[in-house]
N, C-alpha and C positions, 0 to 999 in steps of 0.2 A: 414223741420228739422232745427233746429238751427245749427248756427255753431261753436259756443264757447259754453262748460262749464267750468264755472269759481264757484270760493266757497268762501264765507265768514264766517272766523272762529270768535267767540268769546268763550273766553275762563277765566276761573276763577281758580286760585291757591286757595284751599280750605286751603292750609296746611297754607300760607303767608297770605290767603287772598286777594290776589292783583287779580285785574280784568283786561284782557286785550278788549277792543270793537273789533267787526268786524269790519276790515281794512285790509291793504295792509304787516301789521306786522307779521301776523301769517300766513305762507302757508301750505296748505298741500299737503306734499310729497306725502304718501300712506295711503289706507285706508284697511285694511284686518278684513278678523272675528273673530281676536281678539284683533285688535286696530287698534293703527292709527299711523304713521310719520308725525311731523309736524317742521317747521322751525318756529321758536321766537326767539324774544329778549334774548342774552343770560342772565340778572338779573330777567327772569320772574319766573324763576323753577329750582328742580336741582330733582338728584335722588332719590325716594321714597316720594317726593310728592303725592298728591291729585289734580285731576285735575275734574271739572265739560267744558264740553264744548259742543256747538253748532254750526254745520255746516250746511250751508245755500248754497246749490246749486243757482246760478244763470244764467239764459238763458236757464232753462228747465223749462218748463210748466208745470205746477202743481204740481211740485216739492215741497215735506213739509222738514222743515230742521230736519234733525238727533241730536240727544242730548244723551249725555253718559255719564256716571262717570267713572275716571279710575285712575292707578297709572304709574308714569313716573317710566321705568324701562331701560333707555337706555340714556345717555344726552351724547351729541357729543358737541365740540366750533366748534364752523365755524370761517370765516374770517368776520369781518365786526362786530364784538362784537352781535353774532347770534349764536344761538344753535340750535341741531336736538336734536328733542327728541322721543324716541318713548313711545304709552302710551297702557297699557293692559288695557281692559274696567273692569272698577269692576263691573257696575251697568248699563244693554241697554236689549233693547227687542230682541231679535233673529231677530223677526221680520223684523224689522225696519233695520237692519245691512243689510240682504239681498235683501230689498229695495233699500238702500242708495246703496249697492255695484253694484245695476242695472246703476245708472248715472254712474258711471265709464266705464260699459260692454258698455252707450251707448257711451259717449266719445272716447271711443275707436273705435267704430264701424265707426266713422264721420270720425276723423283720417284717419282710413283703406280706405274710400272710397274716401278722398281726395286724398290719394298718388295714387289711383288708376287712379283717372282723370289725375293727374300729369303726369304719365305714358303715356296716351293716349292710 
């Protein structure tokens, strides 16, 4: 079993048109079925945007990356000139959301048996 999951977002403002690449700039916070949390730049987006975006699980195997269209319905400032934003999908397969929401189940499961070892 691996023992990090980690995710690469790239992500594209349809409304500005600005593109951000997957890197270290965009994290994400949460992922649910019917969108997602994510930390950016705060000049990337703002409320009622358009967003196209693709999440790239890495350290899971065989892992396909998830890609969605949504609308920023939620923008926070953070400290460090960074926003949270949360995004409602306009446009994903069902499918594929309860897939993608599986790395998380498993992330979480490695987590839980770390602290378990910890334990002893």
């Amino acid at each position: 079993m691996e023992r990090n999951v980690r995710f690469d977002v790239m992500l594209v403002n349809q409304t500005s048109k600005m593109e951000m690449k997957a890197d270290s700039q965009i994290e994400l916070i949460e992922l649910f079925g019917r969108g997602v949390v994510l930390d950016v730049p705060e000049n990337l987006c703002a409320n009622g945007h358009d967003l196209y975006f693709k999440i790239t699980p890495i350290g899971v195997r065989g892992a396909k990356p998830f890609e969605a269209s949504g609308v920023i319905l939620d923008y926070k400032r953070l400290p460090g000139k960074r926003a949270r934003i949360e995004v409602s999908y306009i446009q994903v397969s069902q499918d594929d959301v309860r897939e993608f929401l599986s790395y998380f189940s498993q992330a979480q499961t490695q987590i839980t048996e770390l602290l378990e070892k910890m334990k002893g």
